[in-house]
BASEGU-916841 format. One record per residue (C-alpha): residue in one letter; residue number from 1; x, z, y. Coordinates in Angstrom, 3 decimals, decimal comma, padded with zeros to 6 digits, always signed. Layout:
! BASEGU-916841
(node 'A'; NUM; (X; Z; Y))
...
This chain:
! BASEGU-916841
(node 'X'; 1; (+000,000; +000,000; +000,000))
(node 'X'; 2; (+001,549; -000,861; +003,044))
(node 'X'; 3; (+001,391; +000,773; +006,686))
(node 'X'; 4; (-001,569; -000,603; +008,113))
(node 'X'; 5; (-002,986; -000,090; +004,754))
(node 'X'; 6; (-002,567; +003,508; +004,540))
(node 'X'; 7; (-003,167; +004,063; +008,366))
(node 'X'; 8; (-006,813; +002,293; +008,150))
(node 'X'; 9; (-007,768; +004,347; +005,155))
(node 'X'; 10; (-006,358; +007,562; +006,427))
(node 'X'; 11; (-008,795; +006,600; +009,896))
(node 'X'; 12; (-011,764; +006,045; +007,837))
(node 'X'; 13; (-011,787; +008,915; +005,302))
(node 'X'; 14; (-011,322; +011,007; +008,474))
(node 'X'; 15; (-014,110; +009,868; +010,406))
(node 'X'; 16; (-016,361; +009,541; +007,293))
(node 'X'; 17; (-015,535; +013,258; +006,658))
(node 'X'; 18; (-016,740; +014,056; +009,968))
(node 'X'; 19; (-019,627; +011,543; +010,269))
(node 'X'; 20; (-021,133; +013,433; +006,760))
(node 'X'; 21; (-020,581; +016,802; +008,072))
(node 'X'; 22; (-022,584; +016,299; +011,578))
(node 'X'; 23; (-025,648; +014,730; +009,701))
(node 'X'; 24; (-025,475; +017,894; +007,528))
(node 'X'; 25; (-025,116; +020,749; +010,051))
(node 'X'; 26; (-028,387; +021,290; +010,617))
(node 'X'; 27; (-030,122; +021,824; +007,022))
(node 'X'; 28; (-027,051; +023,958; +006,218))
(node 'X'; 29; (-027,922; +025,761; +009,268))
(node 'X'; 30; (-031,270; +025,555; +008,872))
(node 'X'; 31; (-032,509; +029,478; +007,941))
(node 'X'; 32; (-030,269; +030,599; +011,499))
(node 'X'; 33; (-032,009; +027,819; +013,605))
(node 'X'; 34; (-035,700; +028,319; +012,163))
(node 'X'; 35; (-035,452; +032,612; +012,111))
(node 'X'; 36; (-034,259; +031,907; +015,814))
(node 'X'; 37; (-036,473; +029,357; +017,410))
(node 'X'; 38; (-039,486; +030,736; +015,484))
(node 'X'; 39; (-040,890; +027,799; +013,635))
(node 'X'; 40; (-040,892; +026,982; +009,798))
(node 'X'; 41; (-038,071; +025,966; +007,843))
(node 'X'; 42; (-039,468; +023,448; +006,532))
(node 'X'; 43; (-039,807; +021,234; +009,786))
(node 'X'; 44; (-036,047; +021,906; +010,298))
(node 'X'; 45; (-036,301; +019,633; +006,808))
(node 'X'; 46; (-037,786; +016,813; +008,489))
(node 'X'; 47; (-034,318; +016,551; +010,275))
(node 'X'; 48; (-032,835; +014,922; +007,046))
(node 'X'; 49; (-035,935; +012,363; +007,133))
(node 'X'; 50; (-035,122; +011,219; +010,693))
(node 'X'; 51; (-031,354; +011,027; +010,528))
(node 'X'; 52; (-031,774; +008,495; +007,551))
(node 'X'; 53; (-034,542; +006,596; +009,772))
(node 'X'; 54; (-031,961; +006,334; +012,036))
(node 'X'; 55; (-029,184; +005,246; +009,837))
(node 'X'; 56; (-031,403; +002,628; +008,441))
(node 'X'; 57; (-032,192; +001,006; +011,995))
(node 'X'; 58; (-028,581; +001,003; +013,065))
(node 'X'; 59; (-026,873; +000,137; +009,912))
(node 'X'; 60; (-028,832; -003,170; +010,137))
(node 'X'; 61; (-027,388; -004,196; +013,253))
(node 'X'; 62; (-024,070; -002,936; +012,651))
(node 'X'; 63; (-022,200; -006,087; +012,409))
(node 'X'; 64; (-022,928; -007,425; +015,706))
(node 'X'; 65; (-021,751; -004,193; +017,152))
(node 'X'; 66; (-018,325; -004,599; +015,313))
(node 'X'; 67; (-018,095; -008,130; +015,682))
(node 'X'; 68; (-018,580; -007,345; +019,584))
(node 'X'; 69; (-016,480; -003,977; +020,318))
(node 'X'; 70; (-013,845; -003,858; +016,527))
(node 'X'; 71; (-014,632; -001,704; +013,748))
(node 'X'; 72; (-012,270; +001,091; +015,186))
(node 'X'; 73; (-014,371; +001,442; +018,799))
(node 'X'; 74; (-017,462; +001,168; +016,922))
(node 'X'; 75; (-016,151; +004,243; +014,286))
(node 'X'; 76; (-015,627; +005,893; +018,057))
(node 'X'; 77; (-019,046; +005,241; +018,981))
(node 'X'; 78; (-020,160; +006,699; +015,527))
(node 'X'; 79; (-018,090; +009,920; +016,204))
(node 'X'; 80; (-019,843; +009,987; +019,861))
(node 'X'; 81; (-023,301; +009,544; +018,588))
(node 'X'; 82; (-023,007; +012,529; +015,981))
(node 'X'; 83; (-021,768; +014,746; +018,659))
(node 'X'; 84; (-024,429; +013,675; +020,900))
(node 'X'; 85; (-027,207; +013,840; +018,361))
(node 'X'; 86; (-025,920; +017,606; +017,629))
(node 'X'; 87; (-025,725; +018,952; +021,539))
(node 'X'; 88; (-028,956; +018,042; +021,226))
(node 'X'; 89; (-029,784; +020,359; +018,673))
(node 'X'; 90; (-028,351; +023,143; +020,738))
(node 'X'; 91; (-031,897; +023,125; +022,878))
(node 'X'; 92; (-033,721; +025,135; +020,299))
(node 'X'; 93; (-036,722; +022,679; +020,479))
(node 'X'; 94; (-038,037; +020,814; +017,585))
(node 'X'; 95; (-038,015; +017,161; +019,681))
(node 'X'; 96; (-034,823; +017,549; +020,309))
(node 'X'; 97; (-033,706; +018,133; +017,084))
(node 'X'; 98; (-035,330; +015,231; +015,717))
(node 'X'; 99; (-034,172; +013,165; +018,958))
(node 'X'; 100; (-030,797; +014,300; +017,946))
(node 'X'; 101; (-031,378; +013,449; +014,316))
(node 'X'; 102; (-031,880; +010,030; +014,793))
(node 'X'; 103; (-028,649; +009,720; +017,160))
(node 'X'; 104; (-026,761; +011,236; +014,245))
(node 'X'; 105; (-027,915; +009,418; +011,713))
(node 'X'; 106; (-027,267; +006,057; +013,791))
(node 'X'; 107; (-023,573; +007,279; +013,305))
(node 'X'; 108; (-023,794; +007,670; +010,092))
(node 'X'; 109; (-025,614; +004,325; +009,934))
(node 'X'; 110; (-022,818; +002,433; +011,643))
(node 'X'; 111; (-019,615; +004,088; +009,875))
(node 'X'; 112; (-019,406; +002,704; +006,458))
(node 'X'; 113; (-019,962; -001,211; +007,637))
(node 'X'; 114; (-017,256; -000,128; +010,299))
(node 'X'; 115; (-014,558; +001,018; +007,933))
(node 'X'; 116; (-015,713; -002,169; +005,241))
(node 'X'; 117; (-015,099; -004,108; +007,500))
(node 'X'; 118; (-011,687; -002,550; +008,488))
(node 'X'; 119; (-010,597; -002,137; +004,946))
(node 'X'; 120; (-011,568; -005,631; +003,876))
(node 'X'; 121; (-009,301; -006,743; +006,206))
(node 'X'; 122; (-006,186; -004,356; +005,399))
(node 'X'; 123; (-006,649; -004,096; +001,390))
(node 'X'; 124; (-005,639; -005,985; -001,107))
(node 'X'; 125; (-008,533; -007,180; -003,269))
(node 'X'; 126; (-006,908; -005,912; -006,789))
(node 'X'; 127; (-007,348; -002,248; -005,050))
(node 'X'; 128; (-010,646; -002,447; -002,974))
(node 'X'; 129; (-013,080; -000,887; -005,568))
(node 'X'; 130; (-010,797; +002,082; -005,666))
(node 'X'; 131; (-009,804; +002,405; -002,195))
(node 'X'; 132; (-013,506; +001,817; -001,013))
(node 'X'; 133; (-014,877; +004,182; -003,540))
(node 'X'; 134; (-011,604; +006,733; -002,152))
(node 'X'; 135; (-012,679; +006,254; +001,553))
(node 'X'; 136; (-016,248; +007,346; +000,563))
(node 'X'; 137; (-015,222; +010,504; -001,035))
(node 'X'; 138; (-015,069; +011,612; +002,581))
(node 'X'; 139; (-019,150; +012,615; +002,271))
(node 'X'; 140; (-018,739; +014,945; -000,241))
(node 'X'; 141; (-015,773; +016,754; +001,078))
(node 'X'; 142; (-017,115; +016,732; +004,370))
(node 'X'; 143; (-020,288; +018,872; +002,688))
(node 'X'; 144; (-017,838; +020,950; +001,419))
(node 'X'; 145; (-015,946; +021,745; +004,243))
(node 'X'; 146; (-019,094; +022,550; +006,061))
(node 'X'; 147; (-020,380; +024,858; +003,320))
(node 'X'; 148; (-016,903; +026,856; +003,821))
(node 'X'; 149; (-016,478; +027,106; +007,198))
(node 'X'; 150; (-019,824; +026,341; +009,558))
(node 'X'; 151; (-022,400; +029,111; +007,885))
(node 'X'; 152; (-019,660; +031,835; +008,471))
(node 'X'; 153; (-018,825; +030,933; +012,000))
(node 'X'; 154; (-022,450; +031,009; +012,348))
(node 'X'; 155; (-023,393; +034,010; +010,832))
(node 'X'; 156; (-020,143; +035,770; +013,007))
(node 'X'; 157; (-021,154; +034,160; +016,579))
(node 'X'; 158; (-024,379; +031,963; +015,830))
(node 'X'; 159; (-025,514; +028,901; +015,439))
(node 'X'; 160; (-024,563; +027,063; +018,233))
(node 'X'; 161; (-021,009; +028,122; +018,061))
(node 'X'; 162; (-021,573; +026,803; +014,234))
(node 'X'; 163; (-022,675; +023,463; +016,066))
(node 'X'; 164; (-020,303; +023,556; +018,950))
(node 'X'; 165; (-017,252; +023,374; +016,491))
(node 'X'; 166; (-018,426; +020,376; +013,947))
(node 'X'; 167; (-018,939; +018,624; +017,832))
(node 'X'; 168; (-015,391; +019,500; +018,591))
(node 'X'; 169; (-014,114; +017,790; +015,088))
(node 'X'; 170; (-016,026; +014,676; +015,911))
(node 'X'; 171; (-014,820; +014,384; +019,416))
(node 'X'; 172; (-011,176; +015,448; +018,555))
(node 'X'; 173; (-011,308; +012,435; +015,900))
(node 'X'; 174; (-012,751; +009,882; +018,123))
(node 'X'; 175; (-010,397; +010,667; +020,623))
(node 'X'; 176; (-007,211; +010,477; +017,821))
(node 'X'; 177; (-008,694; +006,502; +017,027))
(node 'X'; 178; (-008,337; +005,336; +020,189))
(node 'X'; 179; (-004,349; +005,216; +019,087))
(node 'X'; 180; (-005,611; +002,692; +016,302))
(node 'X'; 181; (-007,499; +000,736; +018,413))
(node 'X'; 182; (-005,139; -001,764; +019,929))
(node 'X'; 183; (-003,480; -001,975; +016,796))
(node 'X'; 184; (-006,741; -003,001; +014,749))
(node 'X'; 185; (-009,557; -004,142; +016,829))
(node 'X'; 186; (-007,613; -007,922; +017,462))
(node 'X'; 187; (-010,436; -009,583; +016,213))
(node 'X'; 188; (-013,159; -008,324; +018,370))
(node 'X'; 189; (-015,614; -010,948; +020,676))
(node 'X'; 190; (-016,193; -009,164; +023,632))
(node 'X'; 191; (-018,412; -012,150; +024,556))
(node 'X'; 192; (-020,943; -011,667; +021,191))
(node 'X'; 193; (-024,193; -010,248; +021,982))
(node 'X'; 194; (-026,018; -007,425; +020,301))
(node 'X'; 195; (-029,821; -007,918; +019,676))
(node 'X'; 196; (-032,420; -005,648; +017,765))
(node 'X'; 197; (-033,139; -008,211; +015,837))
(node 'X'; 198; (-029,887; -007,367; +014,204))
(node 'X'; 199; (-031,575; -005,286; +011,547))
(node 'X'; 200; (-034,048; -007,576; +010,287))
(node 'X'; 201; (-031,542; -010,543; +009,880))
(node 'X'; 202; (-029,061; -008,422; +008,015))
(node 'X'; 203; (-032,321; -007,273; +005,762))
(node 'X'; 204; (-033,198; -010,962; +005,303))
(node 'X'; 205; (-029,260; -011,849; +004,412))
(node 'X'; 206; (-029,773; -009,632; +001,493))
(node 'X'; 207; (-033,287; -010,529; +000,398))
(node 'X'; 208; (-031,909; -014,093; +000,165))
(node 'X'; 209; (-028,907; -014,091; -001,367))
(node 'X'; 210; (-028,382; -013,731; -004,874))
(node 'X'; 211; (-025,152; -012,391; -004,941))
(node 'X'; 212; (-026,469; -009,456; -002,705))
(node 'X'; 213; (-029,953; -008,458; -003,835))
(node 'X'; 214; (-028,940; -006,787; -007,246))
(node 'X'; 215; (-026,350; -004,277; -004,845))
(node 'X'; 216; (-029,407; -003,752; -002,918))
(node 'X'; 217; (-031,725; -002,538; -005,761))
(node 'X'; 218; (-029,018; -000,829; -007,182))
(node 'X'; 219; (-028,185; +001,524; -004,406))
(node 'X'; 220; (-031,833; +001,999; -003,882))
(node 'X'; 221; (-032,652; +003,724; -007,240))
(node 'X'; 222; (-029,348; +005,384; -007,792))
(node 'X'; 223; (-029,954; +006,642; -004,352))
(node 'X'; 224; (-033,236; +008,532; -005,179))
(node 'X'; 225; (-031,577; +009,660; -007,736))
(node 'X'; 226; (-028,720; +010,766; -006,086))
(node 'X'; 227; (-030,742; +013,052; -003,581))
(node 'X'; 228; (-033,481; +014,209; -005,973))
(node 'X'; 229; (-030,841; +015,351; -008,099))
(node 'X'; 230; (-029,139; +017,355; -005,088))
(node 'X'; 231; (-032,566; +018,616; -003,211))
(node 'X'; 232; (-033,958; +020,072; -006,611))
(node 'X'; 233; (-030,415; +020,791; -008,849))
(node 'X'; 234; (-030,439; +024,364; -007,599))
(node 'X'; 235; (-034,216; +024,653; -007,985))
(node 'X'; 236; (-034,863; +023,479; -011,320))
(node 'X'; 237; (-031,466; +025,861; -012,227))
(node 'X'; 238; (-033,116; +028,984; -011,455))
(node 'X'; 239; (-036,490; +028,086; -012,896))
(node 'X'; 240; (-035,572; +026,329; -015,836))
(node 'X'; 241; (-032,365; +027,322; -016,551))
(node 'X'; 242; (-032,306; +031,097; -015,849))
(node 'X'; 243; (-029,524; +031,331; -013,515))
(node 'X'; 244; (-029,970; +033,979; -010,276))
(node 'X'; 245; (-028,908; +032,128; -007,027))
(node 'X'; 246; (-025,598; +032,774; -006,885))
(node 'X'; 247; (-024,664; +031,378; -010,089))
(node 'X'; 248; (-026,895; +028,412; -009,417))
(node 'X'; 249; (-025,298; +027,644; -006,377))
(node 'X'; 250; (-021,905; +028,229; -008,082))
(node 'X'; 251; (-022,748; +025,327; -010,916))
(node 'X'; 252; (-024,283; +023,181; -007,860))
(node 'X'; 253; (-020,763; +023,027; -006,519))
(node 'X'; 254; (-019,818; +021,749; -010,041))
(node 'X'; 255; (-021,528; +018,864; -009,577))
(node 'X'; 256; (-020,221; +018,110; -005,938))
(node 'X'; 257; (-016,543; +018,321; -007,735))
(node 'X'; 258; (-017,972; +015,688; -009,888))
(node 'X'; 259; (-018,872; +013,425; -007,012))
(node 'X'; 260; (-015,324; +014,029; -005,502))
(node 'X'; 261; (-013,614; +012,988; -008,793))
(node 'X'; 262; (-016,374; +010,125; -009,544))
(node 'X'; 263; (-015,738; +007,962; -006,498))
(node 'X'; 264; (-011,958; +007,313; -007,051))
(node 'X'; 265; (-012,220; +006,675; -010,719))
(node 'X'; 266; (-015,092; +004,629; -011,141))
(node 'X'; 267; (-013,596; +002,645; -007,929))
(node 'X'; 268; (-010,105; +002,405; -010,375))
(node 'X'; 269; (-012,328; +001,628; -013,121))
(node 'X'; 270; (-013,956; -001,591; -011,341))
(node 'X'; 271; (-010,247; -002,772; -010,512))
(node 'X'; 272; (-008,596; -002,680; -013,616))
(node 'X'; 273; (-010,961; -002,581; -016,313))
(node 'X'; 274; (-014,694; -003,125; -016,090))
(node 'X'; 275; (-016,033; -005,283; -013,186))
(node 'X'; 276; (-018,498; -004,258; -010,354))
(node 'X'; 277; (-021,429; -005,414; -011,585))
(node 'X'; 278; (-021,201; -004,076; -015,301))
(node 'X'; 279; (-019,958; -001,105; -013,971))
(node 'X'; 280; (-022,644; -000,583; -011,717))
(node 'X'; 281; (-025,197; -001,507; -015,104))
(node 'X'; 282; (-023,533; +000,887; -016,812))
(node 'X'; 283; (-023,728; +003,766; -014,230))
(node 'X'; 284; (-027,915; +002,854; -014,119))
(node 'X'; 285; (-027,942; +003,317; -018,203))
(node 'X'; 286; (-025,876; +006,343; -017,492))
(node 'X'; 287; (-028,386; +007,772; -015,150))
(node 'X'; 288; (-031,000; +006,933; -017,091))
(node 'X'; 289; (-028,979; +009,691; -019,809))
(node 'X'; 290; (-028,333; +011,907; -017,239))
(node 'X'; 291; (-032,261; +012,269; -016,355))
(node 'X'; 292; (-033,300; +012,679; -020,355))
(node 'X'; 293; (-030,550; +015,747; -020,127))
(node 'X'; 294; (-031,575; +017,194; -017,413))
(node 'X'; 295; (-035,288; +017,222; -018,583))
(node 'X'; 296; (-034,106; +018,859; -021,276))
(node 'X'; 297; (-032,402; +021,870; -019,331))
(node 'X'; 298; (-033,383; +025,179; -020,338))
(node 'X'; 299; (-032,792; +028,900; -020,329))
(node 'X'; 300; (-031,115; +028,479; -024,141))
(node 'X'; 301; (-028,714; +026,077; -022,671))
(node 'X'; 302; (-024,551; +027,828; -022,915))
(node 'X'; 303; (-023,133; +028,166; -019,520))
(node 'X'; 304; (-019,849; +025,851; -020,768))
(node 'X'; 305; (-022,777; +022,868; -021,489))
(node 'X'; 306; (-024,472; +023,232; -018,146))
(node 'X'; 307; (-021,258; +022,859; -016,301))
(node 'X'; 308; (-020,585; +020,007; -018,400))
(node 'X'; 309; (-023,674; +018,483; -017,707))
(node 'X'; 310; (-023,779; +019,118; -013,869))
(node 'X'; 311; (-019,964; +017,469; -013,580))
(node 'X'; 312; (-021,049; +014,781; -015,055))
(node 'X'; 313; (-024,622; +014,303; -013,373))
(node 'X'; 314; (-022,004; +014,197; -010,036))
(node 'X'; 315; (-019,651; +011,642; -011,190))
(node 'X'; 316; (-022,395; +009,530; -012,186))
(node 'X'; 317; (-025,148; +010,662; -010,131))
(node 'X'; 318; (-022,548; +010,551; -007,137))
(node 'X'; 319; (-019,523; +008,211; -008,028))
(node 'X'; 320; (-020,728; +004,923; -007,304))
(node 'X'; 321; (-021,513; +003,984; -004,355))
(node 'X'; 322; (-017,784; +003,236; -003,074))
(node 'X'; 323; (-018,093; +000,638; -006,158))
(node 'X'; 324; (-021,141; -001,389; -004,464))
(node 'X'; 325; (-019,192; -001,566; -001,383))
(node 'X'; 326; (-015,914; -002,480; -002,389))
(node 'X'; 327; (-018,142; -005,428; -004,189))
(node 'X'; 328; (-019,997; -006,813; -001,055))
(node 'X'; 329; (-016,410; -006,846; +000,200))
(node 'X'; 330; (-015,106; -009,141; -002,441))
(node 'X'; 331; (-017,809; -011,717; -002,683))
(node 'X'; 332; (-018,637; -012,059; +001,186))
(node 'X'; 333; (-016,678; -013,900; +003,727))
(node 'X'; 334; (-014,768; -011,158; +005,728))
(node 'X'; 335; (-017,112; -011,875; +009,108))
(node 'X'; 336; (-019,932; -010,999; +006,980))
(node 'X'; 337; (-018,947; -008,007; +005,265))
(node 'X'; 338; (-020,109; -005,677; +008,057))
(node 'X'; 339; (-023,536; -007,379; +008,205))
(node 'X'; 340; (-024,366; -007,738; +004,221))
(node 'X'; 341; (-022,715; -004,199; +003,861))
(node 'X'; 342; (-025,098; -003,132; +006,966))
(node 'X'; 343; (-028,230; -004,741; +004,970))
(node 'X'; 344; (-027,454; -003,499; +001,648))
(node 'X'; 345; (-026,807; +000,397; +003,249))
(node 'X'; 346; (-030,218; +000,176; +004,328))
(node 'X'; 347; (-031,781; -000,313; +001,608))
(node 'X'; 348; (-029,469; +002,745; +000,466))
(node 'X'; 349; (-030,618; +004,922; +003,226))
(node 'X'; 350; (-034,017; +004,330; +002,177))
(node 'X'; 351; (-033,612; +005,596; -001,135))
(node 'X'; 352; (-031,960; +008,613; +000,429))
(node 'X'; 353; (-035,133; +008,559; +002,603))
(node 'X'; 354; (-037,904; +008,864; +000,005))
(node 'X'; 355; (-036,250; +009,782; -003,171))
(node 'X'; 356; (-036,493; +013,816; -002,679))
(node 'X'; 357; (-040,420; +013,072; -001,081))
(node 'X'; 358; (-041,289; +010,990; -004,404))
(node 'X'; 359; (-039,701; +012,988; -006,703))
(node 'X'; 360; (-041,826; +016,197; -005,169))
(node 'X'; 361; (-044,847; +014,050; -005,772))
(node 'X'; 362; (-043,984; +013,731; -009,265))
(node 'X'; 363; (-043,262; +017,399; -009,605))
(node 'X'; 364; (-046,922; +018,330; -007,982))
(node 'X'; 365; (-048,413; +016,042; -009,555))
(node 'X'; 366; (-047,879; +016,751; -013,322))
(node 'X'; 367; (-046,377; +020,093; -012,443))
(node 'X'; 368; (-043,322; +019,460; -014,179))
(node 'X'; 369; (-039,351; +019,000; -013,210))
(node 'X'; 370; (-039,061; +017,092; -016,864))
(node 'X'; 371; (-041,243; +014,507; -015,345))
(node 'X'; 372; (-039,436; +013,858; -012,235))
(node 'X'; 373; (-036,076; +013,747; -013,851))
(node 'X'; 374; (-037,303; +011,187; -016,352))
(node 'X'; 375; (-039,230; +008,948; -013,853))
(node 'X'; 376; (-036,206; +008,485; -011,413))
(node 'X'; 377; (-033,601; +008,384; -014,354))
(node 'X'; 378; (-035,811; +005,558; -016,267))
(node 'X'; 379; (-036,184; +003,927; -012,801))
(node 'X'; 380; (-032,521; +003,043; -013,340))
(node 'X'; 381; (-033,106; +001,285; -016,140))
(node 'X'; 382; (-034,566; -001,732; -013,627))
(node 'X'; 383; (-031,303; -002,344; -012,281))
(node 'X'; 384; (-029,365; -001,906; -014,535))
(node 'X'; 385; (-030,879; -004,662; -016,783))
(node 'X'; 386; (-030,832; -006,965; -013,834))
(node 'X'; 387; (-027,300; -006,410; -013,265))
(node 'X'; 388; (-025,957; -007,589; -016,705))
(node 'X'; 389; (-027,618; -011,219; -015,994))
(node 'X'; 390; (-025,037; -012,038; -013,146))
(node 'X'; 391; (-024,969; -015,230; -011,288))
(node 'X'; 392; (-022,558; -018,070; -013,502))
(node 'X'; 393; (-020,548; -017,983; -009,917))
(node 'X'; 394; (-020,342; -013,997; -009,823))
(node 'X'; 395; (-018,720; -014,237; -013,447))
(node 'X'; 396; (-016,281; -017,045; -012,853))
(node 'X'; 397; (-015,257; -015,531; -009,507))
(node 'X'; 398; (-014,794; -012,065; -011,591))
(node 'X'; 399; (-012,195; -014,285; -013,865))
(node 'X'; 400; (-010,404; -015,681; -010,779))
(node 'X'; 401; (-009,958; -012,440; -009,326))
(node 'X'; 402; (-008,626; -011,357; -012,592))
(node 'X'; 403; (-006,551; -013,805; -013,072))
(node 'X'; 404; (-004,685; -013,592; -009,931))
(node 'X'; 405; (-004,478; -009,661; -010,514))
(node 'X'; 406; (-002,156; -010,454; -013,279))
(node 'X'; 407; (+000,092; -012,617; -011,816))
């Protein structure tokens, strides 16, 4: 890996470590900041719902904004609008919040097509799945530096000081890229214009190309999965699988190691042994096992099989979505990898969107966890059937890439 190389991923799994931990601030925070402004908990929760509206609106029309201002000023603006969205927060009043949602979750919305289409340009293709799947290990250790650091400096000073210091990491790293930016954003047209019809024509990209619309349906259902899975884990531990809080939480963390370890090694995986696409079949298959296990989870269940379980669930539940992006990157011309990365991630975000709500609906509706986890895990049987049937041209471009891997 050379300089620039290692510089642009260093940039990126810094900022997407940041991004992640200022869209989840406030549900970690959520008990201080509903006990204090004296309304329910549960509308602090519709804070999640609005920052992944948001991400879905600006995702769309990401590429136009990093075709216009380089991926490295637009990474800047996702730093600003997380800080932004946060000092909103600090109002104690429920529009605000959700006003500041939204600006946060455009951010987070804006970041990954920014560093795809940063990396596609600095990585060599024989190591994109792994270091696109590396860059997005930066959401789950941003969660977990949050979960160690923001609750006590909250619970010592309060919650805005727990605020006030994630908004000092986001503007002390979009202050550090402006070093990167002459040395990266050469490509930009200051000239191109931005229009809010952005998001639909990214959606459409996808919806008509073949090579694209598989990704799409992909990260939609492992998505749901993906956040079902971490709304309810802790839930469905202490119901169904007799553990008291504590210990719950403790095997929750498990599976948050396994979406750490996942992202790099199934990113390794789709570079030197099993492509993208039946990589990304597999992982639905897998899923698909992952929901008849956890349906099965009970109070007989040994603590050394649960932990199992739950490290697994993360690397599969959680490991792939640096594989899906590292793959738009491949088979895309480099001026459209922001845009069809943009179009895909929405789709994404809207999986993250409504996977927890229809997942509840399950769960109320036949009063039973087994049925939600075998819904949403059989769900990923759809794409991952679709995915094995790839395009002739997907599967001869597969063998090219291969090919020139080896020599």
């Amino acid at each position: 890996m050379n300089t620039d190389s290692g510089f642009s991923l260093s940039a990126m799994v810094i900022a997407q470590v940041a991004i992640a931990m200022a869209v989840m601030t406030v549900p970690v925070l959520a008990p201080q900041i509903a006990a204090d402004i004296e309304i329910e908990a549960s509308q602090v929760g519709l804070y999640s719902a609005t920052v992944f509206v948001g991400a879905i609106v600006f995702t769309s029309v990401a590429g136009s904004v990093i075709a216009r201002h380089g991926s490295i000023r637009t990474t800047q603006i996702a730093m600003v609008l997380g800080a932004a969205g946060l000092l909103l927060a600090l109002g104690g009043w429920l529009p605000a919040l959700l006003i500041g949602a939204f600006a946060a979750g455009m951010g987070y919305g804006v970041a990954t097509p920014a560093a795809s289409h940063l990396l596609a340009r600095t990585i060599s293709r024989e190591n994109r799945g792994f270091v696109f799947s590396l860059k997005q290990t930066g959401v789950p250790i941003g969660g977990f530096l949050l979960g160690i650091t923001v609750p006590g400096i909250a619970d010592a000073h309060g919650w805005p000081w727990g605020i006030a210091a994630v908004v000092t990491v986001l503007l002390i790293v979009a202050v550090g890229l402006q070093t990167a930016r002459r040395r990266f954003d050469t490509d930009r047209d200051p000239s191109r214009p931005i229009r809010p019809g952005e998001t639909l024509a990214a959606i459409r990209m996808v919806a008509r190309d073949s090579r694209l619309r598989p990704l799409a349906l992909a990260s939609f259902v492992y998505a749901m999965m993906q956040l079902s899975l971490f709304t309810f884990y802790v839930v469905v531990l202490v119901e169904r699988g007799g553990l008291d809080p504590v210990a719950a939480g403790a095997t929750f963390s498990i599976m948050h190691i396994g979406g750490i370890i996942g992202r790099p090694f199934l990113g390794w995986i789709s570079d030197r042994i099993l492509p993208a696409r039946p990589l990304l079949s597999l992982i639905g298959f897998l899923i698909f096992g992952c929901g008849l296990a956890l349906a099965a989870l009970d109070e007989s269940w040994p603590r050394a099989l649960l932990w199992a379980v739950s490290l697994g669930a993360g690397i599969v539940a959680a490991g792939w979505n640096g594989v899906y992006i590292g793959e738009i990157a491949r088979i895309m011309p480099g001026p459209d990898v922001a845009r069809a990365t943009g179009g895909v991630s929405a789709f994404t975000f809207l999986g993250v969107a409504i996977g927890p709500a229809i997942f509840s609906a399950i769960v109320g509706f036949s009063g039973s966890y087994v049925a939600g986890f075998l819904t949403v895990g059989g769900v990923a049987l759809i794409p991952a059937l679709i995915l094995l049937r790839s395009p002739p041209e997907i599967v001869q471009a597969d063998i090219l890439d291969r090919e020139e891997t080896e020599t």
